[in-house]
C-alpha positions as CSV (number, residue, x, y, z in Angstrom):
1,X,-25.5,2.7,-4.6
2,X,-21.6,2.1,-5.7
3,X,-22.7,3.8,-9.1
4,X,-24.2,6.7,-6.7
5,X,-21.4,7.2,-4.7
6,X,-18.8,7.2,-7.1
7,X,-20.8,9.5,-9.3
8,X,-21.3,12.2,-6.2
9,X,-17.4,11.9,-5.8
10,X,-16.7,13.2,-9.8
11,X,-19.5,15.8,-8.8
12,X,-17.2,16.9,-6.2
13,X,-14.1,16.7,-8.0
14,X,-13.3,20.6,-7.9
15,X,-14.2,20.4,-4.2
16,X,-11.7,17.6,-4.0
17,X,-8.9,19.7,-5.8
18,X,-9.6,23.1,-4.4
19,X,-9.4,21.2,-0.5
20,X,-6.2,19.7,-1.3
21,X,-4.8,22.8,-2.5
22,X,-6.2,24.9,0.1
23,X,-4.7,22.5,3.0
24,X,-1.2,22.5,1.1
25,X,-1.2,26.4,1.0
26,X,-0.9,26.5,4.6
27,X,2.3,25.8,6.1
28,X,2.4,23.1,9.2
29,X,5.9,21.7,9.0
30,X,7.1,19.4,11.8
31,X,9.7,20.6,13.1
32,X,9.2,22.9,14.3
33,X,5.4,21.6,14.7
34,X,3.0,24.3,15.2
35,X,-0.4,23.4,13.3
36,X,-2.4,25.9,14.3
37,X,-3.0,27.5,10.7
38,X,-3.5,24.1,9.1
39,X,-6.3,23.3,11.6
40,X,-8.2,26.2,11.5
41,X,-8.3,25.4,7.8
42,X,-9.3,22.2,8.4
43,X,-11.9,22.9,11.5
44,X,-13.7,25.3,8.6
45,X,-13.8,23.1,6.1
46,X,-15.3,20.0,8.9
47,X,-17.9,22.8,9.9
48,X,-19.1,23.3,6.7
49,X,-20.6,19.6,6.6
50,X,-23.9,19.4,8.2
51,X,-24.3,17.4,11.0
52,X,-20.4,17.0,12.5
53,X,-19.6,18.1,16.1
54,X,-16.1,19.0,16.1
55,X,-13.8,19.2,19.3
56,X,-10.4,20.4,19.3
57,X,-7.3,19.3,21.4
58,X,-4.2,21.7,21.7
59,X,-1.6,18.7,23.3
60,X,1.2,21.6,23.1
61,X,1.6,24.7,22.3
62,X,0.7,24.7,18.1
63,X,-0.1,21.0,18.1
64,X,-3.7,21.5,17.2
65,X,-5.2,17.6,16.9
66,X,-9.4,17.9,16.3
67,X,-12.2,15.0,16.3
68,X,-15.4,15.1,14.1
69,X,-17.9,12.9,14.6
70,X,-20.9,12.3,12.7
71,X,-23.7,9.8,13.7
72,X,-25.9,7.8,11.3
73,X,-29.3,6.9,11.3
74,X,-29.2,4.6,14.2
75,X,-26.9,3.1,16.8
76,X,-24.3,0.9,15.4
77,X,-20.5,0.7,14.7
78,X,-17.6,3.4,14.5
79,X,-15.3,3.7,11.6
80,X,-12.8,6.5,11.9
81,X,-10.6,8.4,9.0
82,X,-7.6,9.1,10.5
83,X,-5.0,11.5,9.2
84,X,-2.3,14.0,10.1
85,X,-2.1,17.9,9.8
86,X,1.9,18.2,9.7
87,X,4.5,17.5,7.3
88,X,8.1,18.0,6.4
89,X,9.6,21.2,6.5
90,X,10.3,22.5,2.8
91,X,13.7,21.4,3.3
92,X,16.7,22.1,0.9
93,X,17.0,21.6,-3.2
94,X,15.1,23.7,-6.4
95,X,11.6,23.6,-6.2
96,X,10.0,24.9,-10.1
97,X,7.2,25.6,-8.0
98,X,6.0,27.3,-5.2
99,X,6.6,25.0,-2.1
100,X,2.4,26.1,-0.8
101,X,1.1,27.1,-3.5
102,X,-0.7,24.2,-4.2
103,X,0.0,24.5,-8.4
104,X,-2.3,22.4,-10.6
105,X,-0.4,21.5,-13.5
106,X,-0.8,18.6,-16.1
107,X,-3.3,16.4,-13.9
108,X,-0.8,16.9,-10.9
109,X,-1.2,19.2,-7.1
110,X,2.3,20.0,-6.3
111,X,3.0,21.3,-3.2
112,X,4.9,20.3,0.4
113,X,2.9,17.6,2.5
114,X,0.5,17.2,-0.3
115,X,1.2,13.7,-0.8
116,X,2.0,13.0,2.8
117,X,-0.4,13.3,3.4
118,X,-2.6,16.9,2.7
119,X,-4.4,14.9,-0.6
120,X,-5.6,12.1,1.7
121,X,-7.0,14.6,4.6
122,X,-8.9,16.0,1.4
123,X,-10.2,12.6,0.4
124,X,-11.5,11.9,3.5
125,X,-13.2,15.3,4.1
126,X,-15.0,14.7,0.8
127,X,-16.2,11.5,1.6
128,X,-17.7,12.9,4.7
129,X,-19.1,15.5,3.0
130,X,-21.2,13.1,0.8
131,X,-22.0,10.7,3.4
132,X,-23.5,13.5,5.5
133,X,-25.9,13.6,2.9
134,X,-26.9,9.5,3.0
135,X,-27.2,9.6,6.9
136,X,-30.6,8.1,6.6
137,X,-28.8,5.1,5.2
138,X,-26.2,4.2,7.6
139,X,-25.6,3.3,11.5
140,X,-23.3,4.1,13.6
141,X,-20.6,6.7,13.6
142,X,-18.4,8.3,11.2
143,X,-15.5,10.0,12.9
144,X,-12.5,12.0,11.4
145,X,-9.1,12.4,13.6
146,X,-6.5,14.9,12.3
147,X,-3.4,14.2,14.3
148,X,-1.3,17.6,14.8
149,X,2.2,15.3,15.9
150,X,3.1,12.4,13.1
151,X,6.2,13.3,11.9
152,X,7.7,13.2,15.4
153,X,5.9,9.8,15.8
154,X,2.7,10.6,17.3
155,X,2.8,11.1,20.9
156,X,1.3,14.5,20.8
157,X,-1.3,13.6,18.0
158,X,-3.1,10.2,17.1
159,X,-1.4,8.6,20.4
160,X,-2.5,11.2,22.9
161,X,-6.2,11.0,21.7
162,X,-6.5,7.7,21.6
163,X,-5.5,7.4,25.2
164,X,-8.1,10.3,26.3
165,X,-10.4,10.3,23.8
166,X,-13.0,7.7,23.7
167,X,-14.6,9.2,19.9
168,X,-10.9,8.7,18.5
169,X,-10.9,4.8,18.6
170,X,-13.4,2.1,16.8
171,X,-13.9,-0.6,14.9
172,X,-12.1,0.3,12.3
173,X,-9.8,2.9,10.8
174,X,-9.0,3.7,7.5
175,X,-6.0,5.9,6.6
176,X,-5.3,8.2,3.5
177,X,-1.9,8.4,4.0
178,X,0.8,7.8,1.4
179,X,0.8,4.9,-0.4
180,X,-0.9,4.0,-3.6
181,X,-4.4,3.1,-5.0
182,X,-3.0,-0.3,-6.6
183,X,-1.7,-1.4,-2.8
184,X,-3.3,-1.6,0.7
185,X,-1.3,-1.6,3.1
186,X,-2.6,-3.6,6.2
187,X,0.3,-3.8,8.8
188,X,3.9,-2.4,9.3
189,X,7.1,-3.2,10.3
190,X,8.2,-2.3,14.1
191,X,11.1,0.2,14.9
192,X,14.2,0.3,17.5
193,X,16.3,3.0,17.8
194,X,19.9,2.2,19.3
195,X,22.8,4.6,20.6
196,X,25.5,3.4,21.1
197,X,28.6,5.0,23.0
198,X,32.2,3.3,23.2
199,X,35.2,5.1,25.7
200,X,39.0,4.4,25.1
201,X,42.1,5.7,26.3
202,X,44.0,8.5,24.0
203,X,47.6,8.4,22.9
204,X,49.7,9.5,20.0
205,X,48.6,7.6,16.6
206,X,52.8,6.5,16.7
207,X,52.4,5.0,20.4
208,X,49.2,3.0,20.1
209,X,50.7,0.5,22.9
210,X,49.8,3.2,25.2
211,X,46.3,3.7,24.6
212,X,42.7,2.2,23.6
213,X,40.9,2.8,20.6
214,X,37.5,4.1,21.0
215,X,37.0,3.5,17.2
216,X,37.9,0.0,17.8
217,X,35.9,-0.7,20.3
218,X,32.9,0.4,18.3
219,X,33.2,-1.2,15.1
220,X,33.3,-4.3,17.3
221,X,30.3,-3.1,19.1
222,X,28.6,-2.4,15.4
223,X,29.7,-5.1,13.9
224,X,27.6,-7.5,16.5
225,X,25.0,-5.1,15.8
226,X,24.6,-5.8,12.3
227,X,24.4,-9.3,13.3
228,X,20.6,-9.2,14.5
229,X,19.5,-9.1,10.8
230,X,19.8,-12.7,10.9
231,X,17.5,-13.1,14.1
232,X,15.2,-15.6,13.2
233,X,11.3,-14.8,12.1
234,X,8.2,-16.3,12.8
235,X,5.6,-14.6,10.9
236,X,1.8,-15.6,10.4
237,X,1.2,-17.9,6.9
238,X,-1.3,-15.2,5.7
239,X,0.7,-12.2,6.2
240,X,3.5,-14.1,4.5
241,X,1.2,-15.2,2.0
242,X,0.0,-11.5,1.2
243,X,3.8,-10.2,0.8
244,X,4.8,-12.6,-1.3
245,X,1.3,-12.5,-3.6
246,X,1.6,-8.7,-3.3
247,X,5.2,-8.7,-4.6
248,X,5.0,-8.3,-8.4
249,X,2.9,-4.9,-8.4
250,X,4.1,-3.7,-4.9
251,X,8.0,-3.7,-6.0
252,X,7.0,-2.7,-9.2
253,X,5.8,0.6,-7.3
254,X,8.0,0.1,-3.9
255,X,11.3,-1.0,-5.4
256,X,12.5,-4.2,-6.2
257,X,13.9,-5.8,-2.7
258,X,10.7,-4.9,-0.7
259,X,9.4,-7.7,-0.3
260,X,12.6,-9.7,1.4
261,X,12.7,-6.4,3.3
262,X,9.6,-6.9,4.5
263,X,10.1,-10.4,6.1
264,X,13.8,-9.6,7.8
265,X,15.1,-7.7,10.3
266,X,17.3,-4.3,9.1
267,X,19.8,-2.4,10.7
268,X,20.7,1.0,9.3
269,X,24.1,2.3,11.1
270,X,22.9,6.3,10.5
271,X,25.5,8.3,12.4
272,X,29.1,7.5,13.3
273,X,31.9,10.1,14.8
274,X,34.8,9.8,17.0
275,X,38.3,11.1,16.9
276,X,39.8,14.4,16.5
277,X,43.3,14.1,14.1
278,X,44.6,11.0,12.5
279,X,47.5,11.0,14.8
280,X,45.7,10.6,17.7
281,X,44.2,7.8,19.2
282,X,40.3,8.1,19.9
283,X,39.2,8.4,23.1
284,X,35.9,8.5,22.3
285,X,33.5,7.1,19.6
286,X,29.5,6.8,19.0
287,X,26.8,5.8,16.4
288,X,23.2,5.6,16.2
289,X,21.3,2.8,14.4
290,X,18.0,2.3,13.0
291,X,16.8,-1.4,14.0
292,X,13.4,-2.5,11.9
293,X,11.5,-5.5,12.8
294,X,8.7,-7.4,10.5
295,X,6.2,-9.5,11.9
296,X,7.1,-12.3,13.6
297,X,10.4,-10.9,15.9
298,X,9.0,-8.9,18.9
299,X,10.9,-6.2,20.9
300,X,11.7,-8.1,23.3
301,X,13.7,-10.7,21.1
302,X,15.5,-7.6,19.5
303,X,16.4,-6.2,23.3
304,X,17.8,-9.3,24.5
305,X,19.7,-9.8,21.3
306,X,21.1,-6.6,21.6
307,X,22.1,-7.8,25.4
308,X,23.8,-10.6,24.0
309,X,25.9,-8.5,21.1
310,X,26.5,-5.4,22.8
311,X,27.2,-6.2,26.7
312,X,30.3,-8.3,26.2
313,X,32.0,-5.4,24.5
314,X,34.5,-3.7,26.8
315,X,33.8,0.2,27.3
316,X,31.0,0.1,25.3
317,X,27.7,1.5,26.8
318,X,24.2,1.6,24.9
319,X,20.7,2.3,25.1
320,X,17.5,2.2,23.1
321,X,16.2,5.3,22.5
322,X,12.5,5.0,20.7
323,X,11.0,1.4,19.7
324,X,7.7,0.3,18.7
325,X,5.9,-3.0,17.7
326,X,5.3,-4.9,13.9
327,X,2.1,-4.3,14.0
328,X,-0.8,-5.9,11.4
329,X,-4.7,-6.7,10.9
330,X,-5.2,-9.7,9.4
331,X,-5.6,-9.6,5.5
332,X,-8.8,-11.3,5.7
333,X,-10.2,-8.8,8.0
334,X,-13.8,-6.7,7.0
335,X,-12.0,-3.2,6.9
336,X,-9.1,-4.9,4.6
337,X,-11.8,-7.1,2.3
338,X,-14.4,-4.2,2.2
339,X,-11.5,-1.5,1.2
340,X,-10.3,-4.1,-1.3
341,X,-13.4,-4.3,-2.7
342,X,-14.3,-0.5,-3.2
343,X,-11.3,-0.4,-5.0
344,X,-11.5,-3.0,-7.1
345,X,-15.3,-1.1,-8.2
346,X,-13.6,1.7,-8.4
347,X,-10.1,1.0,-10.3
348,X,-11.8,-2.3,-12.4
349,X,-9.0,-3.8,-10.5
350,X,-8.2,-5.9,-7.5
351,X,-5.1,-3.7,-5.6
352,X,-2.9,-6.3,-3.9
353,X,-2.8,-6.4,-0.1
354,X,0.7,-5.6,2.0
355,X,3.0,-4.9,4.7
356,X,4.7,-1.2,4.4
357,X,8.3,-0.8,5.4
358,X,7.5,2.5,7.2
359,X,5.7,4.1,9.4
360,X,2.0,6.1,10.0
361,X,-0.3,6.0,12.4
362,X,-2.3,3.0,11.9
363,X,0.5,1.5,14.2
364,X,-0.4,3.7,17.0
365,X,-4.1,2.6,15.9
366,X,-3.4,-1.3,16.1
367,X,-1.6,-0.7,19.7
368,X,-5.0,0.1,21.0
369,X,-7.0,-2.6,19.2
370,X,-8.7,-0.8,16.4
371,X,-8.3,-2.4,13.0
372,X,-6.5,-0.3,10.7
373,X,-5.6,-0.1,6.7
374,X,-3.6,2.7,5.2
375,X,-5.1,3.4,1.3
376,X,-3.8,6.5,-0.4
377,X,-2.3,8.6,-3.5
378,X,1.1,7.5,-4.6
379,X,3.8,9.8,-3.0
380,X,6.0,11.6,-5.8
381,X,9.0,13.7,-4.7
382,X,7.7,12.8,-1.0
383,X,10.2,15.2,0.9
384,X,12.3,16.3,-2.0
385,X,11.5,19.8,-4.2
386,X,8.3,19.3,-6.4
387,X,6.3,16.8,-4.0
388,X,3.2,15.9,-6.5
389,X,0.2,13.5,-6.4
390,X,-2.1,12.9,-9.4
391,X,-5.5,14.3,-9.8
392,X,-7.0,11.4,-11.0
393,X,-5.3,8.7,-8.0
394,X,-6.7,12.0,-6.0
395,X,-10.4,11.4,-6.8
396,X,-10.1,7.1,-6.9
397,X,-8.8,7.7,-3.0
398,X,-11.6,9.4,-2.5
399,X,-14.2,7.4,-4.0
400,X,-12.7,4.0,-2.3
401,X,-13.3,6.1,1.4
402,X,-17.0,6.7,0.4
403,X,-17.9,3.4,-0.7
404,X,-15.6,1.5,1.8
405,X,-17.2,3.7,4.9
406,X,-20.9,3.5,3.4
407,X,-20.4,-0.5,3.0
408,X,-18.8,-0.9,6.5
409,X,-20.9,1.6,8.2
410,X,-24.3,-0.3,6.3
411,X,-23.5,-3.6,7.1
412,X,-25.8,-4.4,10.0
């Protein structure tokens, strides 16, 4: 059956290319967020494979989020492919391509959000496609989520369905977003968002006696804030274990560093102003900061650390503005083993098992109990001019979603 599958993705290869293509031809960038095209695309393609019932969700206006659901032979579990419909905006710099035109050149799709993550939508939709076919031989449910709100973290897309939409959850997920074929990534690193505001009093820069330096006061304030990267960690052996056992392929892909990045807290001081002339004294100064927590420090440790830095600081004043959870499924976990295993058929490789620094919306798919593993194309140019992905990644992606759903979906 594994030499089946595989065999009915490669008969599908131009399928493959032409969806990808197709999907990154359409413009969906977030911001400013409208969708709408993208889906329609999408909500074609989905009704073109016998035996889905499709139901679409407009959250707000232009984010289009749909649910396909396709039932098996019998009653039995629900695995959902999850992905997301928007992507950067085409942003700034020389693209030698045209940003949607999806250009097939040299083995390579080029074209905005076709890495993150308009390939992996593709890969998914294909292995629907053929497992449509081999409904006789499966139980359960095969559903596909397209999320029209990631890049603005999800509470119009993946979140908002999961909350009212009973076919949007399951027993496992499996993601095609960006990533790479030679690494699964089973869990991610939480996020806190920090701004912070300090008030002085002004004066001439020559009379500094007579007033308070905002500036001042917030290099103190960001200088205890840098102190939480050496908050303590507790993480779990085997997700420790997988980092470190992961570490000579994934930095070899990820950059080398990743894996102590992975077990520590971060804190990335991103904006900073205050002042208005050299000769003056500030009386006002702020910065934001991006906080990132691994597995084993919770939000709660990172709030009341925060308490303990920040609220002895005179005239300072701060406030978290967006946080959210580490999050992980255990590496031994059936979604995590049977992926690993479709891939090592596939690639004649085992791919290593990790953490990822970032975010998608397996988090958001955790937070509501659903086992989840991102496996996708490795991202080239991933918001920069000439964003590619490689055919042949492409169609190993999409073979590992066919055999990892049929397995999962087969196993009684």
């Amino acid at each position: 059956m594994s030499a089946r599958l595989q065999a009915e993705v490669e008969a599908q290869r131009g399928f493959l290319i032409e969806t990808t293509r197709r999907l990154v031809a359409v413009a969906s960038p977030n911001p400013p967020g409208d969708v709408t095209e993208c889906a329609e695309v999408a909500t074609g393609l989905l009704r073109a494979i016998d035996g889905v019932s499709i139901t679409r969700y407009e959250t707000a206006p232009g984010v289009v989020n749909l649910v396909a659901v396709m039932k098996g032979a019998a009653p039995g579990r629900r695995l959902v492919f999850n992905g997301h419909l928007d992507t950067f905006p085409i942003g700034e710099g020389h693209w030698t391509v045209p940003p949607l035109g999806g250009t097939l050149k040299d083995g390579r799709i080029y074209g905005r959000g076709v890495s993150d993550m308009k390939a992996g939508i593709a890969a998914a939709l294909t292995a629907l496609r053929i497992l449509a076919g081999l409904r006789e031989r499966w139980r359960g449910e095969l559903v596909m989520t397209l999320a029209g709100d990631e890049e603005n973290m999800g509470s119009l897309g993946s979140r908002w369905l999961l909350e009212h939409v009973p076919e949007a959850g399951g027993d496992a997920m499996l993601c095609g977003d960006v990533g790479s074929p030679m690494v699964l990534r089973f869990g991610e690193k939480g996020l806190c968002w920090v701004e912070i505001e300090a008030e002085g009093r002004p004066a001439h820069g020559a009379h500094v006696h007579k007033g308070t330096n905002a500036i001042d006061r917030l290099r103190q304030a960001l200088d205890g804030l840098k102190r939480l990267e050496n908050l303590p960690v507790a993480a779990p052996a085997d997700v420790t274990s997988a980092i470190m056992a992961a570490r000579p392929i994934s930095e070899e892909l990820s950059g080398e560093g990743e894996a102590e990045t992975l077990q520590r807290v971060t804190v990335n001081i991103g904006t900073m102003e205050g002042g208005i002339s050299p000769n003056l004294v500030p009386a006002r100064a702020r910065a934001a900061a991006d906080i990132r927590l691994p597995v084993g420090v919770s939000l709660e440790a990172v709030e009341a650390a925060l308490h303990r830095e920040l609220d002895p600081c005179q005239g300072v004043n701060w406030r978290i503005i967006r946080a959210y959870p580490p999050s992980f499924t255990p590496p031994s976990h059936e979604i995590v083993r049977r992926t690993i295993a479709a891939a090592t058929k596939v690639l004649g490789t085992a791919p290593v098992a990790n953490m990822r620094v970032g975010a998608s919306d397996a988090r958001l798919y955790r937070m509501f109990g659903v086992p989840s593993v991102v496996f996708g194309c490795t991202p080239f140019n991933m918001g920069a001019p000439d964003e590619y992905i490689l055919v042949d990644e492409l169609v190993a992606v999409a073979k590992v979603h066919t055999l990892a759903a049929f397995d999962f979906l087969s196993e009684a």
